[in-house]
C-alpha beads as a LAMMPS data file, in Angstrom:
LAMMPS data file: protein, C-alpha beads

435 atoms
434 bonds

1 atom types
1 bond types

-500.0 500.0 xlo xhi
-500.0 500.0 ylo yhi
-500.0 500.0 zlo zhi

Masses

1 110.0

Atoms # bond

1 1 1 -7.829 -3.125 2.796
2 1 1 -8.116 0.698 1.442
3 1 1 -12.282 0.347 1.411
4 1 1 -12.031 -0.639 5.395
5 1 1 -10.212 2.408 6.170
6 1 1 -12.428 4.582 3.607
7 1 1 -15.323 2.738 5.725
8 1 1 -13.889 3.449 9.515
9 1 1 -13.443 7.227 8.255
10 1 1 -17.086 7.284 6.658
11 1 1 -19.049 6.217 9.953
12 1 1 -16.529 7.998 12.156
13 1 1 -17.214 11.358 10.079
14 1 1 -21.249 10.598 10.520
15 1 1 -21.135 8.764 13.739
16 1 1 -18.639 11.163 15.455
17 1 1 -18.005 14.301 13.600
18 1 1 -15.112 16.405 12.153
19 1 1 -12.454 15.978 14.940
20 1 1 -13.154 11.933 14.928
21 1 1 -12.446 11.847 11.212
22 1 1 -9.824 13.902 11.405
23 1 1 -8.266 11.837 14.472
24 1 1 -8.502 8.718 12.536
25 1 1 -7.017 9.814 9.336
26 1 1 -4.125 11.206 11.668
27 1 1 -3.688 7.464 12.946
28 1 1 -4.130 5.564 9.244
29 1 1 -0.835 6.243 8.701
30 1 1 0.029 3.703 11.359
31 1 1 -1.611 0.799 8.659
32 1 1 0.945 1.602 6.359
33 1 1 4.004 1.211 8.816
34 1 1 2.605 -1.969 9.553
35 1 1 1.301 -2.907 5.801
36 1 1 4.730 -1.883 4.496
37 1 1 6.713 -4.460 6.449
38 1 1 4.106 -7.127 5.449
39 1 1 4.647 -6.127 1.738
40 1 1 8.162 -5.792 2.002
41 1 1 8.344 -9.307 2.894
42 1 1 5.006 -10.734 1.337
43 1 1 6.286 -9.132 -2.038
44 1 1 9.793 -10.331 -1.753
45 1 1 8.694 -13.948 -0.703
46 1 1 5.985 -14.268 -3.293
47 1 1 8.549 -12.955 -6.364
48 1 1 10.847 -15.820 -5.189
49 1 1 7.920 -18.649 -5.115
50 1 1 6.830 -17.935 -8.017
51 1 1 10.021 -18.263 -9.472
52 1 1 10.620 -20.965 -7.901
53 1 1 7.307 -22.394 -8.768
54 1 1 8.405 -21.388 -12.483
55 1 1 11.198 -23.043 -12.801
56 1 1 9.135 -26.532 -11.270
57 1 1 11.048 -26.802 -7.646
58 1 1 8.335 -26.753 -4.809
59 1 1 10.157 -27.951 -2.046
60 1 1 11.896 -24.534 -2.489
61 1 1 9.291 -22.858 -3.081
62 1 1 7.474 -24.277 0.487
63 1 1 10.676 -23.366 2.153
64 1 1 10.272 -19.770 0.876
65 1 1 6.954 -19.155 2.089
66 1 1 7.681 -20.449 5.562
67 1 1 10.939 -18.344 5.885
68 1 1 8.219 -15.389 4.928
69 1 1 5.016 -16.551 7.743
70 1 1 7.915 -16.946 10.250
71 1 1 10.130 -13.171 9.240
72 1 1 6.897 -11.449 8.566
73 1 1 5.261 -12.001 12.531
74 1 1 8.783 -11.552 14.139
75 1 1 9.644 -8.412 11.990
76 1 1 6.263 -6.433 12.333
77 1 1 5.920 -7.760 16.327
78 1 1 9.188 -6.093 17.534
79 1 1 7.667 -2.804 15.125
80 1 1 4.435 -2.724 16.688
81 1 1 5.908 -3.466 20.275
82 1 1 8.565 -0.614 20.063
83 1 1 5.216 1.651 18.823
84 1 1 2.995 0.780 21.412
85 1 1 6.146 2.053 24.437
86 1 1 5.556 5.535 22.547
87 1 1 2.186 5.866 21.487
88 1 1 1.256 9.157 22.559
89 1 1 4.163 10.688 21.638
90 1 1 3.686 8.576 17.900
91 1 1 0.820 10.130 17.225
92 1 1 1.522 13.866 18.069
93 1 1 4.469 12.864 15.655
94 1 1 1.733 11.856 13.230
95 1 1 0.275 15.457 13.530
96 1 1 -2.181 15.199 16.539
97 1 1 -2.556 18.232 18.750
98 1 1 -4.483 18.584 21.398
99 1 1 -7.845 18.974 20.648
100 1 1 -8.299 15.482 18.516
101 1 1 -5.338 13.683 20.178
102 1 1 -7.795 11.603 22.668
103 1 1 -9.486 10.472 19.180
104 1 1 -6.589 9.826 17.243
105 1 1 -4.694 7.617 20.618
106 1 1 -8.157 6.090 21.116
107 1 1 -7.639 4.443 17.143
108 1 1 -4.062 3.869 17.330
109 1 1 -3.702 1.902 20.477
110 1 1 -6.549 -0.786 19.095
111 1 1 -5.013 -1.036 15.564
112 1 1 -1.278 -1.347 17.509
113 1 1 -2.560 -4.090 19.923
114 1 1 -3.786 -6.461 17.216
115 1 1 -1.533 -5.298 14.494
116 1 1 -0.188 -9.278 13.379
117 1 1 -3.696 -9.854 12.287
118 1 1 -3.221 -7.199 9.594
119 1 1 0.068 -8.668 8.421
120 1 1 -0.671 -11.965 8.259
121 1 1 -3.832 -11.458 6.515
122 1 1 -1.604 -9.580 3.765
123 1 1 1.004 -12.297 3.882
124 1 1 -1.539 -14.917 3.352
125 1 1 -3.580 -12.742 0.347
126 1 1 -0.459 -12.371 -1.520
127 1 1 0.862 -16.054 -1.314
128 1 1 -2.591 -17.725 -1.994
129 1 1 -2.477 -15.050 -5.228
130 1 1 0.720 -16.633 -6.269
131 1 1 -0.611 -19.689 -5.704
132 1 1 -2.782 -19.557 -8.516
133 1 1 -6.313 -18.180 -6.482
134 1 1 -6.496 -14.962 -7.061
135 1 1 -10.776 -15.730 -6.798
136 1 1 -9.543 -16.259 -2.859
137 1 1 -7.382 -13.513 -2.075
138 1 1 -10.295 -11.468 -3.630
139 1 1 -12.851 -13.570 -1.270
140 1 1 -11.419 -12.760 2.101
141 1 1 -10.596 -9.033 1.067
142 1 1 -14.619 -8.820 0.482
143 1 1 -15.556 -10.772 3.393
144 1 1 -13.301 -8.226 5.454
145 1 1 -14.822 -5.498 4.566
146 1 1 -18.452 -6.585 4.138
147 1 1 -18.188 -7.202 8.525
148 1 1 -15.986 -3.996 8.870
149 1 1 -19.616 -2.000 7.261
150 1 1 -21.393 -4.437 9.396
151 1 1 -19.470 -4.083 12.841
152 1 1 -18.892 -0.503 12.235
153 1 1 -22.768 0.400 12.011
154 1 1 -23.653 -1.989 15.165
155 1 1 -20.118 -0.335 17.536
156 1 1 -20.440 3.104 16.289
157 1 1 -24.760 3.986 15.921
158 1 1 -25.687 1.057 17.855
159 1 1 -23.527 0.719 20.625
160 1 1 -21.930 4.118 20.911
161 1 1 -18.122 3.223 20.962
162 1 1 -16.881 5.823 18.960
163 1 1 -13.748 6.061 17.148
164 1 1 -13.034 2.522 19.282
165 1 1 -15.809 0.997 17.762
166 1 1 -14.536 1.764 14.421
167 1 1 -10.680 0.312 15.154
168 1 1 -12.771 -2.789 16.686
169 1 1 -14.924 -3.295 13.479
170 1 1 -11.851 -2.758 11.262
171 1 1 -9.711 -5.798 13.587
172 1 1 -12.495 -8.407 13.709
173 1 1 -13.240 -8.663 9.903
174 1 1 -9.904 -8.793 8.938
175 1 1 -9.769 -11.680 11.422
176 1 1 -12.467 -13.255 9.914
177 1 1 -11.243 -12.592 6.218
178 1 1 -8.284 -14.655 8.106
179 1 1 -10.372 -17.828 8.517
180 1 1 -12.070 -17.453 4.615
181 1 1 -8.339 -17.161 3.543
182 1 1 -7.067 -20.276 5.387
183 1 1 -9.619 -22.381 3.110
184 1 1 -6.923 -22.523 0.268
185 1 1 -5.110 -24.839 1.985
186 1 1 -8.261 -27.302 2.106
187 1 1 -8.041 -27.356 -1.313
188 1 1 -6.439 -30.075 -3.652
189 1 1 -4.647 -28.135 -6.144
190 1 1 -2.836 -25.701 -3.676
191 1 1 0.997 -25.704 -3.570
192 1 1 1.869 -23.655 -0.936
193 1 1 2.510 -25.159 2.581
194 1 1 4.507 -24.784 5.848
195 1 1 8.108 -27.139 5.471
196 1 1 10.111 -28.028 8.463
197 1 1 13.454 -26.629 7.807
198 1 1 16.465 -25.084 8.956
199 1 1 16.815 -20.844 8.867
200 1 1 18.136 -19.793 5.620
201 1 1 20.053 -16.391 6.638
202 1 1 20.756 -16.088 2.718
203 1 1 16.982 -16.393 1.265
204 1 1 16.013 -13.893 4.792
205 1 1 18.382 -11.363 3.173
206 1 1 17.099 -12.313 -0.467
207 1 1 13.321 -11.855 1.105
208 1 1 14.240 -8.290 1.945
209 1 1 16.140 -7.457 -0.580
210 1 1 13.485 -8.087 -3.381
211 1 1 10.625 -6.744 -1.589
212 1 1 12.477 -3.254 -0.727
213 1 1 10.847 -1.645 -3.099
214 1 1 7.204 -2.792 -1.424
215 1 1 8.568 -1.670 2.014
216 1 1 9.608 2.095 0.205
217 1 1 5.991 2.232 -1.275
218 1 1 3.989 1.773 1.418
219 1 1 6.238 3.610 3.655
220 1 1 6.146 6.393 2.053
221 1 1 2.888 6.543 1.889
222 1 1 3.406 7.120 6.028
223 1 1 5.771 9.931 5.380
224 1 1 3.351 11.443 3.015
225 1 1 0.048 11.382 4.822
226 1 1 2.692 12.445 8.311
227 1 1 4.179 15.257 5.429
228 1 1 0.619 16.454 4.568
229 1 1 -1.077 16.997 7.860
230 1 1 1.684 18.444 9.322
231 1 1 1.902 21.089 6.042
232 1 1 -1.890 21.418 5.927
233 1 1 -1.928 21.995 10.094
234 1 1 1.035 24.689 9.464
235 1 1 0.012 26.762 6.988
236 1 1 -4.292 26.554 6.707
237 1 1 -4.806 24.902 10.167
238 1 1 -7.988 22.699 10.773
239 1 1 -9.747 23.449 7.706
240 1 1 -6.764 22.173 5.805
241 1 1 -6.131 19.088 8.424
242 1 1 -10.100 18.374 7.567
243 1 1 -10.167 18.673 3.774
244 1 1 -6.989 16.582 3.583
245 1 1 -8.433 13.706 5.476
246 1 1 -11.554 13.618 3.078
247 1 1 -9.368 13.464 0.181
248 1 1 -6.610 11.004 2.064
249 1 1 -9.498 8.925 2.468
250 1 1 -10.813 8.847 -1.070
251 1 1 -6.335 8.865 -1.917
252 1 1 -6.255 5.593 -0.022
253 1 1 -8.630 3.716 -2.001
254 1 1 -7.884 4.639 -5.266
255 1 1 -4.136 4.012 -4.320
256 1 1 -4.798 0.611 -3.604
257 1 1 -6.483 0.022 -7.287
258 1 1 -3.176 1.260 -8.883
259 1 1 -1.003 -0.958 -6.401
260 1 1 -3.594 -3.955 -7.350
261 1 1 -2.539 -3.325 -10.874
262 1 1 0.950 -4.113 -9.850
263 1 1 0.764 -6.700 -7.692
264 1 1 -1.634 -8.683 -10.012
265 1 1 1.475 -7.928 -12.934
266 1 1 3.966 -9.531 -10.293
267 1 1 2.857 -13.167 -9.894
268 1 1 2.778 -13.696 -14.174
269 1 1 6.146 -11.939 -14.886
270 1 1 7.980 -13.669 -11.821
271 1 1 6.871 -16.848 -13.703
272 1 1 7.578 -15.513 -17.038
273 1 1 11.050 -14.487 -15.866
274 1 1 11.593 -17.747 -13.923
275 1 1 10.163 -20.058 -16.849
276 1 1 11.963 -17.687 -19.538
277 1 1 8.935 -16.663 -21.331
278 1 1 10.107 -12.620 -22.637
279 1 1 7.926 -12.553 -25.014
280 1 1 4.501 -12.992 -23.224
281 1 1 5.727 -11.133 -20.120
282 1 1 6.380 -7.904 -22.772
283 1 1 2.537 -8.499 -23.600
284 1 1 1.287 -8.345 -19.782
285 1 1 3.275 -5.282 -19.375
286 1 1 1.823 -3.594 -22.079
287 1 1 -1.740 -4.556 -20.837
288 1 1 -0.633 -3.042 -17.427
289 1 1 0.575 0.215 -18.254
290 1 1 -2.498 0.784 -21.105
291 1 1 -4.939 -0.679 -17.649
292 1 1 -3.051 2.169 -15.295
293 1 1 -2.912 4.741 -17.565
294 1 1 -6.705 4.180 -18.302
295 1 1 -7.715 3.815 -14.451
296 1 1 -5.656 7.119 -14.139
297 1 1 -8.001 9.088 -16.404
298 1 1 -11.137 7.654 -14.937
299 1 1 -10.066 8.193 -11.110
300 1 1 -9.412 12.070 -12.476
301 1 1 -12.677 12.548 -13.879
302 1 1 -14.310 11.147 -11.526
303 1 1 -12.701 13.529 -9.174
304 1 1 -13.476 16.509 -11.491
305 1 1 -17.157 15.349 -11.453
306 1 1 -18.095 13.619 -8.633
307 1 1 -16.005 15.830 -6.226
308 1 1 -19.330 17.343 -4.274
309 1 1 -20.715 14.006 -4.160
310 1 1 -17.692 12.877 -2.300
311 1 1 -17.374 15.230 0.431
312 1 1 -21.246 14.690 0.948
313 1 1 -20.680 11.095 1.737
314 1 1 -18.427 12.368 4.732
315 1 1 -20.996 14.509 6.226
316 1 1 -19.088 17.758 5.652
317 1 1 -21.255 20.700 5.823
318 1 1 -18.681 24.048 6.550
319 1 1 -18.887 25.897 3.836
320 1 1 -15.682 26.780 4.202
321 1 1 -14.115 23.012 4.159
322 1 1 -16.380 22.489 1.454
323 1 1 -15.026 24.924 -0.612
324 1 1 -11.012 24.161 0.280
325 1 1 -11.714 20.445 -0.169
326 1 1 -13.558 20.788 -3.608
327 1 1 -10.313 22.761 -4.797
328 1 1 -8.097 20.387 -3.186
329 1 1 -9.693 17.336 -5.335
330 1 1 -9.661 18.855 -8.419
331 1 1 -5.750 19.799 -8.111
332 1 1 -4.592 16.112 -6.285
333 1 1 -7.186 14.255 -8.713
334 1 1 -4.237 15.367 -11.464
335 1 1 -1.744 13.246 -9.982
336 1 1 -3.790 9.542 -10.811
337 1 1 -2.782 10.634 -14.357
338 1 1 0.826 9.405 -13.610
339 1 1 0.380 7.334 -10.782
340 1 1 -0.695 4.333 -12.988
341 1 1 2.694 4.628 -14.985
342 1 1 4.821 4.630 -11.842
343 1 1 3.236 1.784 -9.899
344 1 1 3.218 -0.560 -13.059
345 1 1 7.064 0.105 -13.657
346 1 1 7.820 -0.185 -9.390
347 1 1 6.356 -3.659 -9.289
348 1 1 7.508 -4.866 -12.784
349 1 1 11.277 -4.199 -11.949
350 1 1 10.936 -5.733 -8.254
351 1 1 9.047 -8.951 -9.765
352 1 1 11.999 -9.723 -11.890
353 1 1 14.815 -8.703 -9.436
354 1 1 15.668 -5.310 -10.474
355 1 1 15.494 -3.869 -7.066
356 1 1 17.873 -0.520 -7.703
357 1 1 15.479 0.567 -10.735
358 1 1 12.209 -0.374 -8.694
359 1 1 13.519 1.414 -5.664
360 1 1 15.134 4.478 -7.493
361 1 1 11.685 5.083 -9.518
362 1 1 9.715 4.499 -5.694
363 1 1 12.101 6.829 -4.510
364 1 1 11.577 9.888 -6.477
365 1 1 8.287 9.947 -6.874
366 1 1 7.684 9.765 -2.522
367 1 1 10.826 11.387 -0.924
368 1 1 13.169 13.282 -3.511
369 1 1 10.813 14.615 -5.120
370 1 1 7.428 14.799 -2.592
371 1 1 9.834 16.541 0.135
372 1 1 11.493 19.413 -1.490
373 1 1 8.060 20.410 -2.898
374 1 1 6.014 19.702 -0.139
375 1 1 8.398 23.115 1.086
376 1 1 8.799 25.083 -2.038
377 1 1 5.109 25.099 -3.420
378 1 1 3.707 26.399 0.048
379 1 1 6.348 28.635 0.967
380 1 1 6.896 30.333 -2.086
381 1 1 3.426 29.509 -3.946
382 1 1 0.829 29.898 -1.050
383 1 1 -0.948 27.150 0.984
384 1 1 -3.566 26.526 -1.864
385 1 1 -0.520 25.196 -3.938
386 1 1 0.205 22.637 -1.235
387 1 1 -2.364 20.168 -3.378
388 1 1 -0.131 20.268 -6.320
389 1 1 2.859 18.322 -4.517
390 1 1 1.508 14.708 -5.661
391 1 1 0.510 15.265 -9.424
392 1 1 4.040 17.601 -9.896
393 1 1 5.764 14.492 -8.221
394 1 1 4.374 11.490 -9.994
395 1 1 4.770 13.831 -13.185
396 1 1 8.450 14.322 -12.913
397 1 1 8.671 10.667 -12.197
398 1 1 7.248 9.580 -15.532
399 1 1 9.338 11.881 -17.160
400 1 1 12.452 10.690 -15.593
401 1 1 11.702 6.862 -16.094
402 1 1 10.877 7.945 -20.000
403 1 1 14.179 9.517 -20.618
404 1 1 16.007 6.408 -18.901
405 1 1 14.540 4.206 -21.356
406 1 1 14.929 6.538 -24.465
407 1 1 18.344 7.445 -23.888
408 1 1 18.998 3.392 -22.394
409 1 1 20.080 3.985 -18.863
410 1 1 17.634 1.176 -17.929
411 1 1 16.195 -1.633 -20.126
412 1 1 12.637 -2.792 -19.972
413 1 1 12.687 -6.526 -21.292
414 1 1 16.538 -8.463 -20.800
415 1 1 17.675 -10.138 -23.948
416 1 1 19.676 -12.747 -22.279
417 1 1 18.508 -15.530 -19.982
418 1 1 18.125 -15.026 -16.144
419 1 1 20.473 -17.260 -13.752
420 1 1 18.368 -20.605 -13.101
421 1 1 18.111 -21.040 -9.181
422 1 1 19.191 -25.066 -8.383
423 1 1 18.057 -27.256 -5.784
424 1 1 20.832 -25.412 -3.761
425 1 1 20.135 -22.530 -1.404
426 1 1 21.893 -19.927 -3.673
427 1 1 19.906 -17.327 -5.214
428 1 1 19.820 -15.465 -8.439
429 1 1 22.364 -12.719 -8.158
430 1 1 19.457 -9.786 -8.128
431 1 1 21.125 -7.483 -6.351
432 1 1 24.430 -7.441 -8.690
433 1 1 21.990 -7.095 -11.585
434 1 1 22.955 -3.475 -13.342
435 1 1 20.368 -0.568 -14.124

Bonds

1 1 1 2
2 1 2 3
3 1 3 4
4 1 4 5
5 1 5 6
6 1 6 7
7 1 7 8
8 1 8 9
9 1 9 10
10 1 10 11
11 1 11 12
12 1 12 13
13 1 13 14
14 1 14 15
15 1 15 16
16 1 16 17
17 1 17 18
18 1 18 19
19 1 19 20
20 1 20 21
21 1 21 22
22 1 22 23
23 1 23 24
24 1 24 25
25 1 25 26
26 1 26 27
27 1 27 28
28 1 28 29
29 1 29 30
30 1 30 31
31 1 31 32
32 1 32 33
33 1 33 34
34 1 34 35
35 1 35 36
36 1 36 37
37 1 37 38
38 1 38 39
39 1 39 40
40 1 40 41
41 1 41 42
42 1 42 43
43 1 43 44
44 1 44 45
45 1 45 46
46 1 46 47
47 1 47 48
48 1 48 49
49 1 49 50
50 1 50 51
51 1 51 52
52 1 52 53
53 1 53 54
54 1 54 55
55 1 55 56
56 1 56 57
57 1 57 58
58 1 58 59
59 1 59 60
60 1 60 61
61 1 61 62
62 1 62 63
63 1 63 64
64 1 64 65
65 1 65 66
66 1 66 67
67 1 67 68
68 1 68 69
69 1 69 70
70 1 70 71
71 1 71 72
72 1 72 73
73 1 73 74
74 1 74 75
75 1 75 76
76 1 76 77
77 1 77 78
78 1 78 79
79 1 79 80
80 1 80 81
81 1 81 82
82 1 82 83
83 1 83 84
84 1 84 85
85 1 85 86
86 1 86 87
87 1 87 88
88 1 88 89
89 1 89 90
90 1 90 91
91 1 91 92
92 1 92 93
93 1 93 94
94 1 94 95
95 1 95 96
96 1 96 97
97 1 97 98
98 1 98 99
99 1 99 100
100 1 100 101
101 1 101 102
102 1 102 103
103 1 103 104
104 1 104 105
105 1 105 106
106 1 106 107
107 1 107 108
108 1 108 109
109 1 109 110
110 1 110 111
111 1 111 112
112 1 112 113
113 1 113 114
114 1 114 115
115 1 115 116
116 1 116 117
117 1 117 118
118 1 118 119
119 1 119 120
120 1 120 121
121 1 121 122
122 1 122 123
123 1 123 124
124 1 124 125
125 1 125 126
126 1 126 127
127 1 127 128
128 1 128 129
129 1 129 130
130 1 130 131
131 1 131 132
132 1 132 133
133 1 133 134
134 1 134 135
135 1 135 136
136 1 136 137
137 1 137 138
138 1 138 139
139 1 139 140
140 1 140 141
141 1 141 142
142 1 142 143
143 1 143 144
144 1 144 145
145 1 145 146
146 1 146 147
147 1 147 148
148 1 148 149
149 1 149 150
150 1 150 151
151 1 151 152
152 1 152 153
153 1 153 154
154 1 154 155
155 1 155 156
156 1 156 157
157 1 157 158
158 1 158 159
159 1 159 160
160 1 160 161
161 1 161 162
162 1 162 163
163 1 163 164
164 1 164 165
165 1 165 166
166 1 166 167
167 1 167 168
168 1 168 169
169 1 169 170
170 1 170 171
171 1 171 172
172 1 172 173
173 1 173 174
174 1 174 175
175 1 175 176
176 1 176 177
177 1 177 178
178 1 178 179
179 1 179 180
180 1 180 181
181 1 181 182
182 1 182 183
183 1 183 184
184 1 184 185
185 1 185 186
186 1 186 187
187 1 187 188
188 1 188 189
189 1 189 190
190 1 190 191
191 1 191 192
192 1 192 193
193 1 193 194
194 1 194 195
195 1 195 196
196 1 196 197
197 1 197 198
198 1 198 199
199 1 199 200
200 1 200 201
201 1 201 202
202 1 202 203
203 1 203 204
204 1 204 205
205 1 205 206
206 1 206 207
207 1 207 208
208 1 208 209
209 1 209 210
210 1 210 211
211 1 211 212
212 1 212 213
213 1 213 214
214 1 214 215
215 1 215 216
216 1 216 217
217 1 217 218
218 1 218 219
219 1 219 220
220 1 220 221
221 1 221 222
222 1 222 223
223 1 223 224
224 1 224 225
225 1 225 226
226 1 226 227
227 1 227 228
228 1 228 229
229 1 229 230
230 1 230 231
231 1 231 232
232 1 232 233
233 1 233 234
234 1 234 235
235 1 235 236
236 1 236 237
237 1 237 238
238 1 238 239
239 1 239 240
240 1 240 241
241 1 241 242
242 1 242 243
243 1 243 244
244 1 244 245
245 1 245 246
246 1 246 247
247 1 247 248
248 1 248 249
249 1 249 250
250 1 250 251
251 1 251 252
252 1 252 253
253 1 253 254
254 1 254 255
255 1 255 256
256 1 256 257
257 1 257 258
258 1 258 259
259 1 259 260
260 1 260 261
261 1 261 262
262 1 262 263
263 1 263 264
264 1 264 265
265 1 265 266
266 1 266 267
267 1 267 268
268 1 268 269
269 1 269 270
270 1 270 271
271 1 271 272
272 1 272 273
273 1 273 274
274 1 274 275
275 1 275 276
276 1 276 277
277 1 277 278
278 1 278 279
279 1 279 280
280 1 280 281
281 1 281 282
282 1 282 283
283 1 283 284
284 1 284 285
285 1 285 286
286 1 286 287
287 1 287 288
288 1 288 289
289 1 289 290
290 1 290 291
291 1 291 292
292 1 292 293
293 1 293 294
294 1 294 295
295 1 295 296
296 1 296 297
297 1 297 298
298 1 298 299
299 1 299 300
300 1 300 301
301 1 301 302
302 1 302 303
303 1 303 304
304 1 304 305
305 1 305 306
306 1 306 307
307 1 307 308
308 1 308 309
309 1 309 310
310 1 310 311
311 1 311 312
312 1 312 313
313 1 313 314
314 1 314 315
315 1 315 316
316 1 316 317
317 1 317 318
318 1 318 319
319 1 319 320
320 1 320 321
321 1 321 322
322 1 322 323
323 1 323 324
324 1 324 325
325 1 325 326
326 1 326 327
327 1 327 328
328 1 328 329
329 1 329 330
330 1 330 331
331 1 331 332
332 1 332 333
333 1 333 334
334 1 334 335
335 1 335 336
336 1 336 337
337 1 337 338
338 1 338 339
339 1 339 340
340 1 340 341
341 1 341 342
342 1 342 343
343 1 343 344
344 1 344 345
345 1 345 346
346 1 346 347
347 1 347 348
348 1 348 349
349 1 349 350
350 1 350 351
351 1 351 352
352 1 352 353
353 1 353 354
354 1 354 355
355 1 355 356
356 1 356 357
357 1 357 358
358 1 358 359
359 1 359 360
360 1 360 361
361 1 361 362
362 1 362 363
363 1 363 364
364 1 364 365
365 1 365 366
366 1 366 367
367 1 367 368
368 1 368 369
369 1 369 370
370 1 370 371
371 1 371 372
372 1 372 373
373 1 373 374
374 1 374 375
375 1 375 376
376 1 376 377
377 1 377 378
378 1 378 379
379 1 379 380
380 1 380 381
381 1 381 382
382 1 382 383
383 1 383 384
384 1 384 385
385 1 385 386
386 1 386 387
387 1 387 388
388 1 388 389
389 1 389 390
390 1 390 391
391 1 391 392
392 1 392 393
393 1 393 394
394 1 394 395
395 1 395 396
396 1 396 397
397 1 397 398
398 1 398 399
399 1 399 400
400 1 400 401
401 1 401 402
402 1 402 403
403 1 403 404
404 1 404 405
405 1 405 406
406 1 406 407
407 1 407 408
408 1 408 409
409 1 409 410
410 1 410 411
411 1 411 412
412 1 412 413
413 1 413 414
414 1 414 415
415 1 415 416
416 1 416 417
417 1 417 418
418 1 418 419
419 1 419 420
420 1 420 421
421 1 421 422
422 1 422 423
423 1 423 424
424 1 424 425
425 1 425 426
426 1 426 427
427 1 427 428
428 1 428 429
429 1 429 430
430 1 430 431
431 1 431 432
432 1 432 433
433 1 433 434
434 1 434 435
C-alpha cells in the first residue's frame, strides 16, 4: 500500500512537476482516514478470530469476520460520503492553497469516489493473514503495485492524464490485487468464510474496541502529514511544503515496514494468548522488538547515505529544495531509531486486549507529544527545527513505555490465564483489563 503512493508521487513528480507532487502528497493524507477505519476494524476483527481460531471455535470465528466485511463497508461508506459533500473545502483543510489546489482536488475526488476498494482490499489482506496465508496477503499487495507502476507509466507519459492518471492507476490495481486476494477462498485449507447470522451489537462494540488503537495509528498519521504541511507552508512556505512531501513520501513507506512488523506479531500472539502459550509468545516479542530496532538503524543510515539519491529519484533539481530536503532527511531519518520500539509494543498490547496501554503508548507518540512540539520547536527554535518533531516524539515515547515497565505501571507478559471465550456471544472482558 505505502510503495503505490511512493509510486503515484514518483511519476507525478517526473510526469507533472513540483506543484503535482506537492498536490498529491497534500491529498495522501485522505488514504489514511480511509486506511485507519479499515484497520480499526480489520485489526480488531482479526485479534478476535484468531482467538477464536485459538481456542478451536470456527463458527465464531466465521461470525467475526462477517460482522467485520459487513461494519467495515458501512463504516468507511458514510466517511467517504460525508468527505466527498466537502471536498474542496477538505483539502484546503489538508493544506492546499491556491496555486496546487486544482492538483490536489483533481487526486482526492478519484481516491474518494472508489474509496471501498481500498478498505476492503485491507480487510481482506489482514483476514487471509490470520488465516494462515500470509504468502497471499503478500501476493495481492505485489500484484497491486506491480499494475499501479504499470498504469501509472501508460495514464501519466502515455496518455497525458496527469495527477488523474495517477489516482486512476493507484484504484485499478488495488482492484485487481482484489481478485488475486479472493483466491484464498478457492483453497481447501482456508477457514475463513461469510456465516448467515444475526447482528451481534456486543462483538460490533468488541470489533472497535480492540482495534482502537489501529484507528489512532493510522489517524494520526492524517493529523501529522495535515500538522506538517500546514507548519512547513507557515513558517518556510513552498520550499518547505516541497521538501516535506519528498520525505513524506519516502516516511510513508518505511512506516509501513515498521507497522508490517506489528501486524505480522499480531496474528501469533492473538493465538498464543487465546491457546495460552506465554512462553512462546515472550519469544516472538523478543524477535520483534530486536527486528524493529534493527530495521530502525538501517532505515537511518540509509537516510544518512542515500539521502541525495532519494531526492534524485523525485526529479528535484532547486538547489534550494535540495539543500532544505537533504537537511530535513538527515534530522527525521533519527526518528526510525524509536519508531520500531513503539509500533512493536502498540500492536502487541492491542493483539492481546490491552487496548488502554496500546492506545496510551499510540497516543503520545502522535498527538501529546507530536502537537505541543510541532509549536514549540518552530516558534522558539526556528523553522529548520521543525524536522526534529518526529525523532523527539517517538524518543520520549520509548522512554516513557521503559519507565512503565521498570517501575511496573504496565506488565509485558500476564502470569495468570486469560478468560476463555464460550460458544456464547460474550467476550473476554478486554476493556476492564488494568494497565
Amino acid at each position: 500500500m505505502a510503495i503505490n503512493i511512493l509510486i503515484d508521487g514518483l511519476f507525478v513528480s517526473h510526469g507533472v512537476g513540483e506543484k503535482g507532487l506537492a498536490g498529491v502528497n497534500i491529498a495522501v493524507p485522505i488514504y489514511s482516514v480511509i486506511l485507519s477505519v479499515s484497520l480499526w476494524i480489520g485489526m480488531g476483527g482479526a485479534t478476535l478470530y484468531s482467538i477464536a481460531l485459538g481456542q478451536n471455535n470456527h463458527v465464531r470465528a466465521k461470525k467475526i469476520f462477517t460482522h467485520s466485511i459487513i461494519l467495515a463497508i458501512a463504516t468507511t461508506g458514510l466517511i467517504i460520503a460525508f468527505c466527498l459533500m466537502f471536498e474542496k473545502r477538505l483539502a484546503y483543510v489538508f493544506g492546499a492553497n491556491d496555486s496546487i489546489i486544482t492538483y490536489v482536488d483533481d487526486y482526492l475526488h478519484i481516491i474518494l469516489l472508489f474509496g471501498l476498494v481500498f478498505v476492503l482490499e485491507n480487510i481482506l489482506s489482514i483476514f487471509i493473514r490470520n488465516d494462515g496465508n500470509p504468502a497471499l496477503a503478500m501476493t495481492g499487495l505485489i500484484v497491486t503495485s506491480v499494475v499501479n507502476i504499470i498504469l501509472n507509466y501508460l495514464f501519466i507519459f502515455i496518455f497525458h492524464w496527469g495527477v488523474k492518471g495517477a489516482a486512476y492507476a493507484t484504484v485499478i490495481g488495488t482492484f485487481i490485487g482484489i481478485l488475486a486476494l479472493l483466491t484464498h477462498f478457492l483453497t481447501r485449507k482456508k477457514q475463513l468464510g461469510y456465516s448467515h447470522t444475526k447482528l451481534d451489537i456486543s462483538l460490533l462494540g468488541n470489533i472497535f474496541s480492540i482495534g482502537f488503537p489501529s484507528f489512532i495509528v493510522e489517524g494520526s498519521a492524517a493529523v501529522m502529514m495535515v500538522g506538517f504541511n500546514v507548519t512547513f507552508s507557515h513558517f518556510v512556505g513552498e520550499v518547505g511544503v516541497v521538501a516535506y512531501a519528498v520525505v513524506n513520501y519516502m516516511h510513508t513507506v518505511f512506516i509501513m515496514l515498521f507497522i508490517g512488523i506489528g501486524t505480522a506479531l499480531q496474528p501469533i500472539t492473538s493465538y498464543h494468548y487465546g491457546a495460552n502459550l506465554y512462553s512462546r509468545m515472550k519469544q516472538f516479542i523478543r524477535m520483534a522488538i530486536i527486528t524493529g530496532i534493527s530495521l530502525g538503524a538501517a532505515v537511518f543510515m540509509i537516510g544518512l547515505i542515500g539521502r541525495g539519491w532519494i531526492i534524485s529519484l523525485f526529479g528535484i533539481e532547486i538547489s534550494e529544495v535540495v539543500d532544505y530536503t537533504k537537511m530535513g532527511i538527515s534530522y527525521f531519518f533519527a526518528g526510525y531509531l524509536f519508531l520500531g520500539i513503539n509500533m512493536v509494543f502498540v500492536e502487541y498490547y492491542q493483539s492481546i486486549g490491552k487496548i488502554r496501554i496500546a492506545t496510551w503508548i499510540t497516543l503520545c507518540r502522535s498527538l501529546f507529544l507530536f502537537i505541543p512540539l510541532l509549536w514549540v520547536l518552530p516558534n522558539f527554535f526556528g523553522p529548520d527545527t521543525i524536522w526534529l518533531v518526529f525523532p523527539l516524539a517517538e524518543g520520549f515515547t520509548v522512554l516513557f513505555i521503559y519507565l512503565a515497565l521498570k517501575f511496573k505501571w504496565i506488565e509485558l507478559i500476564r502470569s495468570e490465564k486469560p478468560k476463555i471465550i464460550t460458544n456464547r456471544v460474550t467476550e473476554p472482558a478486554f476493556s476492564k483489563d488494568k494497565m
